[in-house]
C-alpha positions as CSV (number, residue, x, y, z in Angstrom):
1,X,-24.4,-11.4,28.7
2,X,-27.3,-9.3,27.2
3,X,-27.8,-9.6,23.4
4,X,-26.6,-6.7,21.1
5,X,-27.7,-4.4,18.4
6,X,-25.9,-3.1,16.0
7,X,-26.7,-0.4,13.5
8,X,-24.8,0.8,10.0
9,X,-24.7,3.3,7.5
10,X,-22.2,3.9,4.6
11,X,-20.1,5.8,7.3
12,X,-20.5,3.9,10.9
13,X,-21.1,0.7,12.5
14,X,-22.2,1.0,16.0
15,X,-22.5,-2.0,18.3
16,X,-24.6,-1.3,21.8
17,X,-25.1,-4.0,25.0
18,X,-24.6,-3.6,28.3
19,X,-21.5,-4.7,28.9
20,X,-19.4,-4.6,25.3
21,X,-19.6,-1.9,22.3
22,X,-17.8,-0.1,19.9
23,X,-17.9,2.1,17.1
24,X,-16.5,1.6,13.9
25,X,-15.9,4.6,11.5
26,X,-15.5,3.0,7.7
27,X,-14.0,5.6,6.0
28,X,-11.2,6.6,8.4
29,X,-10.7,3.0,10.3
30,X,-11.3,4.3,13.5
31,X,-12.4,2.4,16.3
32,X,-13.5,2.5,19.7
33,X,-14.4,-0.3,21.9
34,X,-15.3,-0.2,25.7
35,X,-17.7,-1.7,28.3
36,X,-20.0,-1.2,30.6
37,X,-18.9,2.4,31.3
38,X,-16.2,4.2,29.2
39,X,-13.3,3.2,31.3
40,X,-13.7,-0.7,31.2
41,X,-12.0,-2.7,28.4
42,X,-13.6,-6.1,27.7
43,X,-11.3,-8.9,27.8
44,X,-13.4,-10.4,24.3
45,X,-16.1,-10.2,22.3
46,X,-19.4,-12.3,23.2
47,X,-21.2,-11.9,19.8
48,X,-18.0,-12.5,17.6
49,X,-14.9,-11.5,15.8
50,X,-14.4,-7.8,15.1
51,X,-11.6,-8.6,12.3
52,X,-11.7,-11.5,10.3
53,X,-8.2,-12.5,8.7
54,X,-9.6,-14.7,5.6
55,X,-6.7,-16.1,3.7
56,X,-8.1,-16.2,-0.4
57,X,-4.7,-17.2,-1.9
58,X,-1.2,-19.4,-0.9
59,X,0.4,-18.6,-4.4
60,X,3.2,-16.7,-3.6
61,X,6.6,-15.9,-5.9
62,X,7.5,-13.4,-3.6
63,X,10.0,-10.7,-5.0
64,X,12.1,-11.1,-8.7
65,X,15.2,-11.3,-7.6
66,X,14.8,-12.4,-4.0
67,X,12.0,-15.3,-4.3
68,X,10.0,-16.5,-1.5
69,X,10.8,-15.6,1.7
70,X,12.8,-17.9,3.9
71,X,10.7,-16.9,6.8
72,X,7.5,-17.2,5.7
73,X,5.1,-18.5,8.6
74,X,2.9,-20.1,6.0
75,X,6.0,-21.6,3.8
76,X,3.6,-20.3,0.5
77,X,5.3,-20.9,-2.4
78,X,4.1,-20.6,-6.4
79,X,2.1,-23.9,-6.2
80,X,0.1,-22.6,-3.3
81,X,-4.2,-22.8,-3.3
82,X,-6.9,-19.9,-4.1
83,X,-10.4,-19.5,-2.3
84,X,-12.8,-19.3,-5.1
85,X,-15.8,-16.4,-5.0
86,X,-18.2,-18.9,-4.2
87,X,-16.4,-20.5,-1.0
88,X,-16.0,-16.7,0.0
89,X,-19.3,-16.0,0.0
90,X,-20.3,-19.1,1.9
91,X,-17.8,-18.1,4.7
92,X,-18.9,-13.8,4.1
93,X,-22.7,-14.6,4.9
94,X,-21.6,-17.7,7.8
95,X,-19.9,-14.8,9.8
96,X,-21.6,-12.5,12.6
97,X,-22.4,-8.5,11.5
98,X,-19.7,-8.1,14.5
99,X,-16.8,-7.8,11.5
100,X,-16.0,-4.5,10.2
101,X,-13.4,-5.6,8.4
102,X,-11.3,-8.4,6.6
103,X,-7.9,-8.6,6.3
104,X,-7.1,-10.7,3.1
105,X,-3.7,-12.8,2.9
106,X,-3.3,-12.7,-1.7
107,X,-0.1,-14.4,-1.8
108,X,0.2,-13.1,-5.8
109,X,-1.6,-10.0,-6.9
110,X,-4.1,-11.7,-10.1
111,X,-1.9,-9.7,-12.4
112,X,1.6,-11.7,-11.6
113,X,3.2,-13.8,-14.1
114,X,3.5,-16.6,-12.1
115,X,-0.9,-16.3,-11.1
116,X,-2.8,-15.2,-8.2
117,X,-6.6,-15.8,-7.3
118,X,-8.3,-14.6,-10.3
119,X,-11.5,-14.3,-8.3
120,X,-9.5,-11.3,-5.8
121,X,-11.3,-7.9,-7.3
122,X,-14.6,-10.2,-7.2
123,X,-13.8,-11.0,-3.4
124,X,-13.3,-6.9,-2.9
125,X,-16.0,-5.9,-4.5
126,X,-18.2,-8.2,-3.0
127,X,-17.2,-7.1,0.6
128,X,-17.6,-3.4,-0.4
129,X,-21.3,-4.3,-1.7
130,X,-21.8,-5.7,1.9
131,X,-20.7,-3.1,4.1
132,X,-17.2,-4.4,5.2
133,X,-14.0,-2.8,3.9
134,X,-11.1,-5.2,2.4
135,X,-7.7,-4.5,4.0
136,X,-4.8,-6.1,2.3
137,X,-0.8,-6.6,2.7
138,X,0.8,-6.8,-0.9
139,X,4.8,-6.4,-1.9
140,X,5.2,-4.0,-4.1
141,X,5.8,-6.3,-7.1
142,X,3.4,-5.7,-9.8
143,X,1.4,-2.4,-8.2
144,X,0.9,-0.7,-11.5
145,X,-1.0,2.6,-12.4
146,X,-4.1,0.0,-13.0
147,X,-3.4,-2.7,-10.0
148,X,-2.8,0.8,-7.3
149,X,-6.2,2.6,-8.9
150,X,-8.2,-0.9,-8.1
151,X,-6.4,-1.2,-4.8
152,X,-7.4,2.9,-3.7
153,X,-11.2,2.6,-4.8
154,X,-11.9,-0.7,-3.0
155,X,-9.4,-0.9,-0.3
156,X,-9.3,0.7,3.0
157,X,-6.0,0.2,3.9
158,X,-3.6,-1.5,2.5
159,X,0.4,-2.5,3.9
160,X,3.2,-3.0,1.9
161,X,5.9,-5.6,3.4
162,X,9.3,-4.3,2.2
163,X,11.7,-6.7,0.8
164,X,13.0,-4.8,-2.2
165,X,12.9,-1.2,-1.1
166,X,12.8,0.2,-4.4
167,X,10.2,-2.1,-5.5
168,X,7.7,-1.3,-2.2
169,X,8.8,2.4,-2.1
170,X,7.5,3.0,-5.6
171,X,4.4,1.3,-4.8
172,X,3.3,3.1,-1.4
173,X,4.2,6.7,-3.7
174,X,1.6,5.1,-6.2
175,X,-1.3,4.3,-3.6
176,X,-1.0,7.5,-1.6
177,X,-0.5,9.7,-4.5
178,X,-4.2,8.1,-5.2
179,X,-5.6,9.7,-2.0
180,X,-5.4,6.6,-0.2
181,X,-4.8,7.6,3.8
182,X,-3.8,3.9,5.3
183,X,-0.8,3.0,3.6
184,X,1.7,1.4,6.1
185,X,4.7,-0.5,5.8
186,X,4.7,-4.4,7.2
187,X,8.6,-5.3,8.3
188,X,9.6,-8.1,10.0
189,X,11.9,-7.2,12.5
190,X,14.5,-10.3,14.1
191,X,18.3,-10.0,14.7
192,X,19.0,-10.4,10.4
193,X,16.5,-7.7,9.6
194,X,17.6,-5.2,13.0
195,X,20.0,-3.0,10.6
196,X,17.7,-2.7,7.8
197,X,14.6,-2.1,10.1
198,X,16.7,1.0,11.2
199,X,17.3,2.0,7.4
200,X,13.4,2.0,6.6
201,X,12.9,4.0,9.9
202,X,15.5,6.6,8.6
203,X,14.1,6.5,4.9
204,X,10.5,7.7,6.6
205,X,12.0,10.7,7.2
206,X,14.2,11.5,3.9
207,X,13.0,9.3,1.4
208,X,10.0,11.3,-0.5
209,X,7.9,8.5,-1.9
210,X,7.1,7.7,2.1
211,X,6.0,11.4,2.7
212,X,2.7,10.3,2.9
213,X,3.1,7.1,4.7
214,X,0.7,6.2,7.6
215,X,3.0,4.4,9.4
216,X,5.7,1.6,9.6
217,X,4.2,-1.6,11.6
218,X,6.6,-3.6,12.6
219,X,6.1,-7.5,13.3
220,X,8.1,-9.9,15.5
221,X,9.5,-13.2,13.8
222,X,7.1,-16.0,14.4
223,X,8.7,-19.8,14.6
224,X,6.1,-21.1,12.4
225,X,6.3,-22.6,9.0
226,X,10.0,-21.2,7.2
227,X,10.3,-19.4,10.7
228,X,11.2,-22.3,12.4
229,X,15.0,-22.3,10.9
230,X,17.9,-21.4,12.3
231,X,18.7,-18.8,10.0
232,X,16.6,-16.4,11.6
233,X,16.4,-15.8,15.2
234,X,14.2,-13.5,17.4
235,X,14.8,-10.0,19.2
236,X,16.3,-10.1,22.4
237,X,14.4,-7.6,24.8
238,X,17.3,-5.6,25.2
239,X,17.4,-5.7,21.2
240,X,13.5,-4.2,21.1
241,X,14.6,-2.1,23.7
242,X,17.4,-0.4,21.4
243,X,14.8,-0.3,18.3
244,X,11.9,1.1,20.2
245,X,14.1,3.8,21.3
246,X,15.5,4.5,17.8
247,X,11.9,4.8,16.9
248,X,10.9,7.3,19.2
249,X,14.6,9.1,18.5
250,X,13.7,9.8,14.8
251,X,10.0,10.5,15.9
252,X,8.9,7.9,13.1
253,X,5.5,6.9,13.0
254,X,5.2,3.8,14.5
255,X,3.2,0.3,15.1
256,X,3.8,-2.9,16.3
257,X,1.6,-6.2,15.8
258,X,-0.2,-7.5,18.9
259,X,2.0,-10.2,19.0
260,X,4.7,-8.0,20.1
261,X,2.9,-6.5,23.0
262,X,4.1,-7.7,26.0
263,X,7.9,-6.8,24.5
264,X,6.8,-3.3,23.5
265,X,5.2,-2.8,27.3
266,X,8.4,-3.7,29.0
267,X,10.8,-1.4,26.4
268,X,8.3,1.8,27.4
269,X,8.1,0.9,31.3
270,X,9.9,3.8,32.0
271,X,8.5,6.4,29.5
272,X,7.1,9.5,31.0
273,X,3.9,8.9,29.1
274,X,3.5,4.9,29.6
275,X,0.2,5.3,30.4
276,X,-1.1,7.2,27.5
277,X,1.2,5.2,25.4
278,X,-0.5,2.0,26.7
279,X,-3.7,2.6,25.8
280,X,-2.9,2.1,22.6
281,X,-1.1,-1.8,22.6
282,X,-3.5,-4.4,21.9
283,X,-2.3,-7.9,23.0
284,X,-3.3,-11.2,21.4
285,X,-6.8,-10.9,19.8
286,X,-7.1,-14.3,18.8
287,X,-10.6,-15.5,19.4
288,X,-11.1,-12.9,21.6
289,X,-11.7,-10.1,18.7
290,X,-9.9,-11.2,16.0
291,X,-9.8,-15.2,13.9
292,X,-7.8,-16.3,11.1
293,X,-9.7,-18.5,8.0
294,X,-7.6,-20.5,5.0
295,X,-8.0,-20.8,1.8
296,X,-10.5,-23.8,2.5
297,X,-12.5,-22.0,4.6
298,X,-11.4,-23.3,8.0
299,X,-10.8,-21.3,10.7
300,X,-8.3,-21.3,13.6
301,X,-7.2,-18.9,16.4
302,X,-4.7,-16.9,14.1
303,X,-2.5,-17.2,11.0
304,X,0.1,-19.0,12.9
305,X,-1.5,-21.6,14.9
306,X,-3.0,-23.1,11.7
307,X,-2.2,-27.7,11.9
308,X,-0.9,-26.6,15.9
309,X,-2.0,-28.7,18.8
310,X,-1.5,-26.0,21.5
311,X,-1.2,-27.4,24.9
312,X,-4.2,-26.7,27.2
313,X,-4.9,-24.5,24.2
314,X,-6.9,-26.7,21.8
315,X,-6.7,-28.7,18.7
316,X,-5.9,-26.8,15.7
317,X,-4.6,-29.6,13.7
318,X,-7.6,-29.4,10.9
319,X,-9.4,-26.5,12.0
320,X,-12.8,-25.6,12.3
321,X,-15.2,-25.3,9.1
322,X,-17.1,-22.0,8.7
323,X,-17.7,-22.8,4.9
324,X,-20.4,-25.2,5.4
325,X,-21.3,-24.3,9.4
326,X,-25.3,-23.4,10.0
327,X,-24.7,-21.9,13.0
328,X,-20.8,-19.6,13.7
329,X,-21.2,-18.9,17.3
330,X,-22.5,-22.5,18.7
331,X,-19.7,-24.0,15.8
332,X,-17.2,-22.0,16.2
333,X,-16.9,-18.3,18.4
334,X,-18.3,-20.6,21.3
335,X,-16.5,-24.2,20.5
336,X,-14.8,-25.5,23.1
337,X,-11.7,-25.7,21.0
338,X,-12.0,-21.9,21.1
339,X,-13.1,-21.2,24.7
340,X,-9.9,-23.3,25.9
341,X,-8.1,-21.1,23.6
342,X,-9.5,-18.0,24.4
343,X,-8.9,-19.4,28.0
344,X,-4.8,-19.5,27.9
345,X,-5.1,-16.6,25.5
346,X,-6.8,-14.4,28.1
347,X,-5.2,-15.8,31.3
348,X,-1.5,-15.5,29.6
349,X,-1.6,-11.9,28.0
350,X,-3.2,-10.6,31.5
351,X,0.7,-11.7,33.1
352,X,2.5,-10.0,30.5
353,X,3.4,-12.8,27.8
354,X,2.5,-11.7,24.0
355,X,1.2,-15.4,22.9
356,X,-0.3,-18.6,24.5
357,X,1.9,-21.1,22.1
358,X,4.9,-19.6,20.6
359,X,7.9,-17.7,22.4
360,X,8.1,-14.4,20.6
């Protein structure tokens, strides 16, 4: 593989080599990637992540009245961990310029009763200095006038996970009524949360503080951490089936994570515009365009495969340590850990299964 170049303003990042490039607009979020000629779609990125997922906080309270959620993949609670500034800018200038942009895990906003990180507008501020826009998932609890004016000026998108509708509702109003044009809901859709998942569709449509909503992203139940119990159990296809075509009933605008690829290709097989449609599903990026890093720094394939020893897929009991690596792609982008990943990753989306380890 040739070596790149990439070039940047304030508005684009533009990545050129023979045989992988995109563009990246920063205002808007738009991006194109594609290979040698316009029609080929590389299967990963040599030079390094295009989205970093950096995790700067495990405090979580989650929602007065509700608590923490009982399927929480990383089983954060309100004695969780913060990355300070310092260890963030360790891991910031340790990455390749192949990241356009972070999204950040906060647990806690730093204005909660219970504490967040108190370094979190630093962190922002700090990416926005650099070039790379700070995307960020919050709940709706504690998204003041002052909390959604920070979020609009150094954000570039940000999702709000519905627990409390009320409580989320009011906040997407607040950021949007701000100008901000990626606000999306986060849900987490299983057989519990199928009903209610239908409600928020519905509310798109009626409920005024969503008028201008980007779109509802809707993410699969991953056995990981609190999802491992019984209490909540997965979507049936025929189930995905029934909400994809509830979806496209009530016209909603819609999104699914990657990890619900493969479900979301077989519920459209028979849509008149499949092929359109599909040009738009991304399976797993994991170490192919995309890497997860905790609070300490370490990184791993994704979010959920952090202290998992994935068969023929690598060790990710401890992670790897972009905090304190001198060289990213030789330590980790290229470390054999990852390239057995990327491996599985690669050779398991290609026959139509969303995820190398778990059964989504």
């Amino acid at each position: 593989m040739s070596e790149c170049v990439i070039k940047e303003n304030k508005q684009l990042k533009v990545l050129r080599s023979e045989e992988y490039n995109y563009n990246f607009d920063k205002n808007t979020g738009y991006f194109a990637r594609w290979g040698k000629e316009e029609k080929d779609d590389p299967t990963f990125s040599p030079f390094g992540p295009e989205i970093a997922d950096i995790e700067i906080s495990t405090v979580c309270s989650g929602v007065t009245g509700i608590g923490v959620c009982k399927f929480c993949y990383k089983s954060n609670t309100p004695k969780g961990d913060n990355m300070s500034l310092d260890t963030f800018k360790k891991v910031f200038h340790n990455l390749p310029r192949t990241v356009t942009q972070i999204a950040f895990g906060i647990g806690n906003l730093p204005n909660h009763k219970h504490g967040g990180n108190p370094d979190m507008w630093a962190i922002f501020d700090y990416c926005n200095e650099h070039g790379v826009k700070p995307n960020v998932t919050v709940n709706g609890e504690g998204v003041d006038d002052a909390i959604a004016d920070r979020l609009a000026s150094t954000c570039g998108g940000v999702a709000v996970s519905v627990y409390d509708k009320d409580v989320s509702y009011n906040a997407i109003k607040k950021l949007t009524d701000r100008g901000m044009k990626n606000v999306n809901i986060h849900f987490m859709i299983c057989e519990q949360t199928f009903e209610t998942a239908k409600e928020v569709i519905l509310d798109i449509k009626s409920d005024k503080r969503l008028e201008k909503l980007h779109a509802l992203v809707l993410l699969s139940l991953k056995p990981h951490g609190r999802g491992k119990n019984t209490y909540y159990t997965r979507l049936s296809q025929e189930r995905f089936n029934e909400l994809v075509e509830f979806v496209m009933l009530n016209k909603a605008p819609i999104g699914f994570d990657s990890c619900s690829a493969a479900k979301f290709a077989r519920a459209i097989l028979n849509h008149p515009n499949r092929e359109v449609i599909m040009q738009m599903v991304e399976p797993c990026e994991s170490t192919k365009f995309s890497m997860y890093i905790n609070t300490d720094g370490r990184y791993f394939p994704c979010s959920f495969m952090e202290g998992e020893n994935v068969e023929n897929g690598g060790d990710w009991t401890q992670g790897l340590d972009v905090a304190n690596t001198s060289n990213f792609m030789s330590d980790i982008w290229n470390h054999p850990d990852t390239l057995t990943f990327r491996d599985k990753c690669i050779g398991c989306t290609s026959h139509g299964v969303s995820c190398p380890h778990y059964e989504i």
